[in-house]
C-alpha positions as CSV (number, residue, x, y, z in Angstrom):
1,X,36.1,-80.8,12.1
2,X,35.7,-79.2,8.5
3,X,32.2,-78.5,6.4
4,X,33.6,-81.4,4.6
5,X,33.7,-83.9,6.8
6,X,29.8,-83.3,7.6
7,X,26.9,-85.4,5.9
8,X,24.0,-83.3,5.2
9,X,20.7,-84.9,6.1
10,X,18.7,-85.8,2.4
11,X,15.1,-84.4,2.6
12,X,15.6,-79.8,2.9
13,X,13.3,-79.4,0.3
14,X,10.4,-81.9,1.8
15,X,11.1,-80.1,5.2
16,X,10.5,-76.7,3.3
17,X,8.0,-78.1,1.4
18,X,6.0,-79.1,5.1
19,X,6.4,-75.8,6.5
20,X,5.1,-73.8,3.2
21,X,1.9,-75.9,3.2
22,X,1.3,-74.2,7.0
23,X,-0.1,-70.7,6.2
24,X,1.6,-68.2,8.6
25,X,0.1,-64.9,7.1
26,X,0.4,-62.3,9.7
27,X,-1.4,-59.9,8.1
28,X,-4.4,-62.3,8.7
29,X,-3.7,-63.0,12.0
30,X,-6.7,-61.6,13.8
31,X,-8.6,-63.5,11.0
32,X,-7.2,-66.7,11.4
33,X,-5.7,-66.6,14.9
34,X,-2.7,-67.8,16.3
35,X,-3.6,-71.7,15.3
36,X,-1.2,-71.9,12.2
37,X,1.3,-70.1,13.9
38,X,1.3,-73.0,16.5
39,X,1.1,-75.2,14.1
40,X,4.4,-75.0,12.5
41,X,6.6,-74.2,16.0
42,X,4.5,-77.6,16.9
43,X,6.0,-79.0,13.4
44,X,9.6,-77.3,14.2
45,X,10.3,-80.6,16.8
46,X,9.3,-83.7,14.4
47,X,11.6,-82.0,11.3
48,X,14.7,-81.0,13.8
49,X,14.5,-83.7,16.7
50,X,18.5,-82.8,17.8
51,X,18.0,-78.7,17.4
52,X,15.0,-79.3,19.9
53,X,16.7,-81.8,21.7
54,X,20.4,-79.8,22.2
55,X,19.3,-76.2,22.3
56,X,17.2,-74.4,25.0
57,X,14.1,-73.2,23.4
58,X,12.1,-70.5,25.3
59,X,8.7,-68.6,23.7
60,X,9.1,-64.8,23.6
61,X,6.2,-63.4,23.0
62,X,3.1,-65.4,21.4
63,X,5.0,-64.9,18.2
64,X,9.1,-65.4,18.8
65,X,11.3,-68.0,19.4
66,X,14.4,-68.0,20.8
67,X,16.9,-71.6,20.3
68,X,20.2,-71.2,22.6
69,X,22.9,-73.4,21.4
70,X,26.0,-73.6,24.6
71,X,28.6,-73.4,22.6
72,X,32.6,-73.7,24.5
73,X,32.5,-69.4,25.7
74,X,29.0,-68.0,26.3
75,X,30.7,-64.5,25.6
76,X,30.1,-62.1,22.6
77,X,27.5,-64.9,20.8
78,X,26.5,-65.0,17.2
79,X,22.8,-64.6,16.5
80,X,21.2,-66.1,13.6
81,X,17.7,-64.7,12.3
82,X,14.8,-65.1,10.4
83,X,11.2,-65.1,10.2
84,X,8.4,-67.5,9.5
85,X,5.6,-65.6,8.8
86,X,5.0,-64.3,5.0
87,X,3.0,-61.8,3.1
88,X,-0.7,-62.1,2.1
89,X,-1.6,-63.8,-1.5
90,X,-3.8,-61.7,-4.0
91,X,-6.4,-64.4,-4.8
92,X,-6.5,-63.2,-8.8
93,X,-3.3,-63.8,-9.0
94,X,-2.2,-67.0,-11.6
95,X,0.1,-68.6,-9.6
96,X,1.8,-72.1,-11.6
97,X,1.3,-74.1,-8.7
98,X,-1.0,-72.9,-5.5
99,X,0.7,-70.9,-3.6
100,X,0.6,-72.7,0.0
101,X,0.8,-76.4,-1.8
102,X,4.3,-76.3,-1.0
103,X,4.8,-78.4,-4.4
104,X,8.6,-79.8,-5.0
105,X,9.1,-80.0,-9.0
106,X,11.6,-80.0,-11.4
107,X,14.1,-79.1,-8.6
108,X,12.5,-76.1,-7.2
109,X,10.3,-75.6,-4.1
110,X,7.2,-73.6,-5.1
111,X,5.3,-71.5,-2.4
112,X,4.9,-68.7,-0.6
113,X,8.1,-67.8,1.7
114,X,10.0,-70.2,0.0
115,X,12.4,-67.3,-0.1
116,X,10.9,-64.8,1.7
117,X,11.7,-66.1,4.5
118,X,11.1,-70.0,5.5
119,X,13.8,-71.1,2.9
120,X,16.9,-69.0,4.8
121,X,15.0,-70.4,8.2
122,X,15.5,-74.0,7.2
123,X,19.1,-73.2,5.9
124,X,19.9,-72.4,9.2
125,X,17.9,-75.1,11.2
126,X,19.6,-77.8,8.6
127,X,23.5,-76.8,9.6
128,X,22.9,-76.4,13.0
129,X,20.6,-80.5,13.0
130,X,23.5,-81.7,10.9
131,X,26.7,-80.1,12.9
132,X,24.6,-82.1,16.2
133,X,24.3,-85.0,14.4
134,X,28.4,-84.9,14.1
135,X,29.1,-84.2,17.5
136,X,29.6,-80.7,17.1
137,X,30.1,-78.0,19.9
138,X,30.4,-73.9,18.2
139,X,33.6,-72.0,19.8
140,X,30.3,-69.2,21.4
141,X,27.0,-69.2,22.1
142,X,24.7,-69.2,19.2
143,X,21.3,-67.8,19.1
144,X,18.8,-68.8,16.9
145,X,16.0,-66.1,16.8
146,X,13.4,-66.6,14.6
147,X,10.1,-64.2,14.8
148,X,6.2,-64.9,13.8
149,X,5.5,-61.2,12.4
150,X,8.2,-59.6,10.4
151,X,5.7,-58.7,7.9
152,X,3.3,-57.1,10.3
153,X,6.5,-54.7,12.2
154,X,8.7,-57.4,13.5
155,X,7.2,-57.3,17.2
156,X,8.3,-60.5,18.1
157,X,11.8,-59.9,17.3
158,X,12.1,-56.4,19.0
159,X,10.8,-58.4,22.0
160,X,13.4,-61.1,21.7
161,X,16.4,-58.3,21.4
162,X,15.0,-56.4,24.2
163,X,15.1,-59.6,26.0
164,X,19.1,-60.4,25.0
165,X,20.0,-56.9,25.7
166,X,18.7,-57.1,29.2
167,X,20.2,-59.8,30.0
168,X,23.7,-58.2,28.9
169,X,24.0,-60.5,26.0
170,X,25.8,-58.2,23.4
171,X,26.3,-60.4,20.1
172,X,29.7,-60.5,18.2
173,X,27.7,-60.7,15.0
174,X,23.9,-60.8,14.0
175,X,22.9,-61.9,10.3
176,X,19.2,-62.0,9.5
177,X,17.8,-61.9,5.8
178,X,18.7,-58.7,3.6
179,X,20.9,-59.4,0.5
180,X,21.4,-62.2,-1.4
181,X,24.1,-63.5,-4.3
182,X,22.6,-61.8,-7.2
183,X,24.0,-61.6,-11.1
184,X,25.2,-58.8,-13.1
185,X,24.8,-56.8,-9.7
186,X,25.6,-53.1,-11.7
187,X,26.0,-52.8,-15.2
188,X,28.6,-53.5,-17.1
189,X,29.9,-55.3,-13.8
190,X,30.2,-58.9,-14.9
191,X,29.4,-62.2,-12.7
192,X,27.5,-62.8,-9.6
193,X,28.2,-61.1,-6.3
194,X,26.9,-61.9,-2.6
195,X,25.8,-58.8,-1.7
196,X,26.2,-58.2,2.1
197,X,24.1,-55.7,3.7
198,X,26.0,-53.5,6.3
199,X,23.3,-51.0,6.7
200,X,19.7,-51.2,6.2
201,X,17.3,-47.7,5.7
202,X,15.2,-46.5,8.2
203,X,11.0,-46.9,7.6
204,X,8.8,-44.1,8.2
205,X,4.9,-43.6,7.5
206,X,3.4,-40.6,7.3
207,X,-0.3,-39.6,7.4
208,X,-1.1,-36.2,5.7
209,X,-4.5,-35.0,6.5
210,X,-6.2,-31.9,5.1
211,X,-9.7,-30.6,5.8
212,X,-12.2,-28.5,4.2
213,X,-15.6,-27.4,3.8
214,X,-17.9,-30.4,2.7
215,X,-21.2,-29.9,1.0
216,X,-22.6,-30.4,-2.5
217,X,-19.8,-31.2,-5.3
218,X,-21.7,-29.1,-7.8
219,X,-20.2,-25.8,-6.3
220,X,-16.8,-26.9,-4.8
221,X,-14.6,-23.5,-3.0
222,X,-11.4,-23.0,-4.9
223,X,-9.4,-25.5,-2.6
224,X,-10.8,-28.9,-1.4
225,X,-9.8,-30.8,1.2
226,X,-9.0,-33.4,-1.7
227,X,-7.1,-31.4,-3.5
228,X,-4.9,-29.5,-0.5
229,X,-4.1,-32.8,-0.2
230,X,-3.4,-34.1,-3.5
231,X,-1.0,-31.0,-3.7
232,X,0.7,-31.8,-0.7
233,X,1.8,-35.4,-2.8
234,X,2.8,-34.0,-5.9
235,X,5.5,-32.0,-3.8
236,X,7.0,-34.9,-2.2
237,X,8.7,-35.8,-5.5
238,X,11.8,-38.2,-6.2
239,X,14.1,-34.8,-5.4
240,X,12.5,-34.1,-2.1
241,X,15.6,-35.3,-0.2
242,X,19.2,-34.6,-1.6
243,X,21.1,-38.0,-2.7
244,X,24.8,-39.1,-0.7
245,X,26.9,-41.9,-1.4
246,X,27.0,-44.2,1.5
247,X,30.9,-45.1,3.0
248,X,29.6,-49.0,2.0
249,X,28.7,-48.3,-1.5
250,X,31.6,-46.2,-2.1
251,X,33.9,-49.7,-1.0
252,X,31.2,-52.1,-3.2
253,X,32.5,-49.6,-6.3
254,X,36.0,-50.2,-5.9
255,X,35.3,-54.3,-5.4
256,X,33.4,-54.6,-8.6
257,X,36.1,-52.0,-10.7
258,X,38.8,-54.6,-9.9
259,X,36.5,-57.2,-11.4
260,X,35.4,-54.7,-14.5
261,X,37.8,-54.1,-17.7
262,X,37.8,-51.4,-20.2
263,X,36.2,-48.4,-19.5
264,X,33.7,-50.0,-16.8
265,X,36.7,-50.1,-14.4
266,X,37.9,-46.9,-14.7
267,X,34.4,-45.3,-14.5
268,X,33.9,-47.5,-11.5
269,X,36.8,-46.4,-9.8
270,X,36.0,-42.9,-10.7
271,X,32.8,-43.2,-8.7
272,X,34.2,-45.1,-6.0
273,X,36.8,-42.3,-5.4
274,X,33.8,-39.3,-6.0
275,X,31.2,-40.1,-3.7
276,X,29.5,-36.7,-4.6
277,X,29.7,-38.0,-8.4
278,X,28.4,-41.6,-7.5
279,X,25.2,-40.3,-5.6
280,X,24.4,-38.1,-9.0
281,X,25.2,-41.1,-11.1
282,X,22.9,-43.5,-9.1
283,X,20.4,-41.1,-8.5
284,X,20.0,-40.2,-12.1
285,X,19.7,-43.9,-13.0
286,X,16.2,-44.3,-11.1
287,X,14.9,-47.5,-9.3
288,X,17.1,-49.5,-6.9
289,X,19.9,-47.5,-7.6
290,X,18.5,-43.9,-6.7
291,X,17.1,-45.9,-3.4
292,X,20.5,-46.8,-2.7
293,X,21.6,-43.0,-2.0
294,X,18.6,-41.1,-1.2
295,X,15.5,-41.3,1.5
296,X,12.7,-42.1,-0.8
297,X,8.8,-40.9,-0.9
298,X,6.5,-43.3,-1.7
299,X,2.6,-42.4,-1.4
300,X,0.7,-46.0,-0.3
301,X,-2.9,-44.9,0.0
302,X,-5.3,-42.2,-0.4
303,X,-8.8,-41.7,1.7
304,X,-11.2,-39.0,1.7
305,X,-15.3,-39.0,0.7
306,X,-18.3,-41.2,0.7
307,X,-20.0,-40.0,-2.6
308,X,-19.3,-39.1,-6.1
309,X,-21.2,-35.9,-5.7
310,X,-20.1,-35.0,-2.3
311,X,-17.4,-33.1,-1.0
312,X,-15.2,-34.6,1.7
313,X,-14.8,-32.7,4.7
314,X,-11.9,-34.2,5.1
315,X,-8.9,-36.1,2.7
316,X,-5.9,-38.1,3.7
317,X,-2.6,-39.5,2.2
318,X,-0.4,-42.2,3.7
319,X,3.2,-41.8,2.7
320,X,5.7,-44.4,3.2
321,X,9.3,-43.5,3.2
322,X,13.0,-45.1,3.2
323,X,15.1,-42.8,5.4
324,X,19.1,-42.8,4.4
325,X,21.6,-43.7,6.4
326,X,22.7,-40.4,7.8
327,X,19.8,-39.2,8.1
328,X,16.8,-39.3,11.4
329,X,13.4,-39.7,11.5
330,X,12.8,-36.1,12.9
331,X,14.8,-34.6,10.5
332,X,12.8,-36.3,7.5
333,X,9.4,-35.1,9.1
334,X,10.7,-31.4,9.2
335,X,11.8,-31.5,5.7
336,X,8.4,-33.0,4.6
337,X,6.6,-30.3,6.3
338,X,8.7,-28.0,4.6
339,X,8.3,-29.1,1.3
340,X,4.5,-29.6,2.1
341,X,4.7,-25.7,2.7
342,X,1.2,-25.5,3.9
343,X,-0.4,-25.2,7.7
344,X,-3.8,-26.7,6.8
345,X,-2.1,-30.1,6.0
346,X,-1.3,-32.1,9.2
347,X,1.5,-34.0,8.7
348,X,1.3,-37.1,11.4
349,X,3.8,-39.8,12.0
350,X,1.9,-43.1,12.1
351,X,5.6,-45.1,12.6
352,X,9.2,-44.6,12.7
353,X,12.4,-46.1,12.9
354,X,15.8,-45.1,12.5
355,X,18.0,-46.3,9.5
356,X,21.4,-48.2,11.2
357,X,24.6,-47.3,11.4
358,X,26.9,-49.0,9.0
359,X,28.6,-52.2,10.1
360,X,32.2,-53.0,10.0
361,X,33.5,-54.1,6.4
362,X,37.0,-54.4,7.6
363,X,37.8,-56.5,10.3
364,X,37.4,-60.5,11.4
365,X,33.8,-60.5,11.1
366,X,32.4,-59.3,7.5
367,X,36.0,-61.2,6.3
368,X,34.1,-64.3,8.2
369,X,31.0,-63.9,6.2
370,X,33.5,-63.7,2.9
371,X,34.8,-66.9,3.9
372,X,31.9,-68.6,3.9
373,X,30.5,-67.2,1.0
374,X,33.6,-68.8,-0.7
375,X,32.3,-71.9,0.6
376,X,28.5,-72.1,-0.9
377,X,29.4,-69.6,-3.7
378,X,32.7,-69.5,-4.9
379,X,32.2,-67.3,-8.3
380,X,30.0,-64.7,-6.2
381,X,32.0,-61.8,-5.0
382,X,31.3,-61.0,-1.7
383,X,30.1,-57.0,-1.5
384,X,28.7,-54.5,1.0
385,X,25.4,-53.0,0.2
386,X,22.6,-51.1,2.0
387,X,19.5,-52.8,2.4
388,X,16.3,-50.6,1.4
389,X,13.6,-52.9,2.9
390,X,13.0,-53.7,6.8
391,X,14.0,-56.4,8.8
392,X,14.0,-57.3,11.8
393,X,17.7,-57.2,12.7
394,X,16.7,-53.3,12.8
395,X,15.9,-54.1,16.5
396,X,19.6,-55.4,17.1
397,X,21.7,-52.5,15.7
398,X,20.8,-50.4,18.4
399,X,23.1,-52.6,20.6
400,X,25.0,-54.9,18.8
401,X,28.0,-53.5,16.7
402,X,28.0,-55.7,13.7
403,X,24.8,-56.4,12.2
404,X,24.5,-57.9,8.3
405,X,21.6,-58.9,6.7
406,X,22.5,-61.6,4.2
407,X,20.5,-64.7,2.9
408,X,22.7,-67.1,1.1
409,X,20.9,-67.7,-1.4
410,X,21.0,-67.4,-5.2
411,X,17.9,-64.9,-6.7
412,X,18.2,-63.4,-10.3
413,X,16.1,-60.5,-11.2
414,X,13.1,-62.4,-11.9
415,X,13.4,-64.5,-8.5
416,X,13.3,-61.3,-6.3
417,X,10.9,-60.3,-7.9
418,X,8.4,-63.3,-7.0
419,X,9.0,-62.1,-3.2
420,X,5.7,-60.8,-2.3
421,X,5.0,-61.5,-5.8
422,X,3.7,-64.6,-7.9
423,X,5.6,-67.9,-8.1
424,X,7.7,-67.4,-4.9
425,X,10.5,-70.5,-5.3
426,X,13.7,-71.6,-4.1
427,X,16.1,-73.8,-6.3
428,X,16.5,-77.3,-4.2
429,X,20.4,-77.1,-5.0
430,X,20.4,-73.0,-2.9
431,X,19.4,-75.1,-0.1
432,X,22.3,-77.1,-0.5
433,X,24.4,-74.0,-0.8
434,X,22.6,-71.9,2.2
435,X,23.3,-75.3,4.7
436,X,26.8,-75.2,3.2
437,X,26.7,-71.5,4.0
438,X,25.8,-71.3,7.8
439,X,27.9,-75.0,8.8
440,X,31.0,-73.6,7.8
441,X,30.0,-70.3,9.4
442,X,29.1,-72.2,12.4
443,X,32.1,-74.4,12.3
444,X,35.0,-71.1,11.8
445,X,33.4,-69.1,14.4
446,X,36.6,-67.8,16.3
């Protein structure tokens, strides 16, 4: 059987379009309750009657779900993930349609997770209903794992790897959300490129927590516990940690020189070959690109007082960080104390995890993922990157040895930017190319 000879199902974007309209905010979930989480997984049967009908489905946790499709070897499975749960909406914002409406118009779907991240779930539950409805049986086991609160620390899915690993299940591959096939991915690099993350950074918040004497604000002492801690931010700059080239980004450089001409590809294949050079370079250039090669500081929120004309006993700052690959979580708390450089600020770890090892970008299995790409997205170049943001196959890279975070799907600029943004939307014809995607991923498994 080839991808060819497979007849998608009509109807994706309706089915995406259903599962929008349910609000699965996890951020509200002790607001709302569990009701529209159980809601959709109720939904889940009616829109993919063979998935539910051919696959063992078991509940881990209130929040995950777990699909097991026997496929000819139940050794060395692949696992497929995704979440669907999504971020809160800001009420002021102007949104062109409302954002749970789940509107389908002028060939887009329009809602909230329609890429972040129900629109790569259905992409996988559309190959794997249409493969059935063909008479298809994978080479291995195939996992679907799909959890309820990425967005609020990705429980659900470190309960359903915990589960796997303890029942000796050790996946051949794992691809969960992460990149996706982006244009003009570096400048002066020309086309689009499916950028395949290999590695993903580790998170870590910090609290920093001064106190001081309180009292009237009209005679404040020299230092307050405001300002100890306001100090303590200001020397958590961009340069707190040094920048390094990861081995990943060093082999995306030379990938995108071959397709440069001019200068661009020899000062691309300069940086490829001078990873020292390439962390300067990127670092220098600010934004995604300094995130790319160094741990980054971000303070989040600031606390401290109950008055204008009163003086807090006692301020805090919450500091969220991206730890580089290379790098640990204990190591990034002693250099912050460090730079802090003062014994009256307490520096408290409110959560940690560690960034992954880098996958393999040589062998059967990333050349697997390039296949397919070549299938949905034939102009995009398929790259290894390092993704910056969480997900949950963080909870997999402890014991699986090739995890990739990949969504194949099409997002320029201004699309990613509408993730936990305003006017979140998915292209009908990506869902095309993300079904096309995963069957023929499904049907080359070795």
């Amino acid at each position: 059987m080839t991808t060819a000879s497979v007849s998608p199902r009509p109807g994706a974007d309706e089915r995406l379009a259903r599962l929008i309209r349910i609000p699965t905010v996890s951020a509200e979930l002790e607001e709302r309750g569990l009701a529209p989480f159980d809601e959709l997984v109720d939904l889940l049967p009616e829109l993919y009657p063979l998935v539910h009908e051919h696959l063992d489905r078991e509940r881990i946790t209130e929040l995950g779900l777990l699909y097991r499709w026997r496929g000819r070897s139940d050794e060395a499975p692949l696992v497929l993930m995704a979440h669907y749960d999504v971020v809160p909406v800001d009420e002021s914002d102007a949104w062109t349609y409302p954002p749970f409406e789940g509107r389908v118009a002028g060939g887009w779907v329009h809602g909230r997770g329609a890429l972040d991240d129900k629109g790569p779930l259905v992409v996988v539950l559309e190959a794997v209903e249409n493969l059935l409805a063909a008479g298809f049986t994978p080479a291995r086991d195939v996992y679907l794992s799909f959890g309820g609160n990425e967005e609020s620390h990705g429980a659900a899915a470190a309960a359903i790897a915990t589960t796997l690993r303890d029942r000796g299940v050790i996946p051949w591959l794992v691809l969960d959300e992460g990149g996706a096939v982006t244009d003009s991915p570096l400048p002066l690099v020309p086309g689009s490129a499916a950028m395949i993350g290999v590695g993903e950074k580790g998170v870590l918040t910090l609290r920093l927590t001064a106190r001081g004497e309180g009292g009237h604000a009209s005679a404040p002492p020299t230092t307050t516990a405001v300002r100890r801690v306001a100090r303590a931010v200001e020397r958590l700059g961009p340069r707190t940690f040094p920048a390094r080239t990861p081995v990943a980004i060093s082999r995306m450089l030379r990938l995108f020189s071959d397709r440069a001409t001019g200068p661009a590809r020899t000062a691309l294949r300069a940086l490829a070959a001078a990873p020292p050079v390439s962390a300067q370079t990127f670092a220098a250039m600010g934004g995604e690109a300094a995130a790319i090669v160094r741990t980054t500081v971000a303070p989040t929120m600031l606390s401290g007082g109950t008055a204008a004309n009163v003086l807090p006993s006692q301020a805090s700052a919450t500091v969220n960080l991206r730890i580089a690959l290379g790098e640990t979580v204990a190591g990034t708390v002693e250099r912050v104390r460090r730079r802090v450089d003062d014994p009256q600020v307490q520096v408290e770890v409110v959560e940690g995890s560690e960034p992954s090892p880098e996958s393999p970008v040589d062998d059967e299995r990333f050349a697997l993922l390039a296949a397919c790409v070549g299938v949905s997205h034939p102009d995009a170049l398929p790259a290894p990157y390092i993704t910056m943001q969480a997900t949950d196959a963080r909870h997999f890279h402890r014991f699986s040895p090739a995890v990739y975070r990949f969504a194949p799907l099409a997002m320029s600029a201004e699309l990613r930017a509408t993730i936990h943004g305003v006017d979140e939307r998915v292209e009908v014809a990506e869902l095309e190319r993300g079904e096309r995607f995963h069957r023929a991923l499904l049907e080359r498994l070795p």
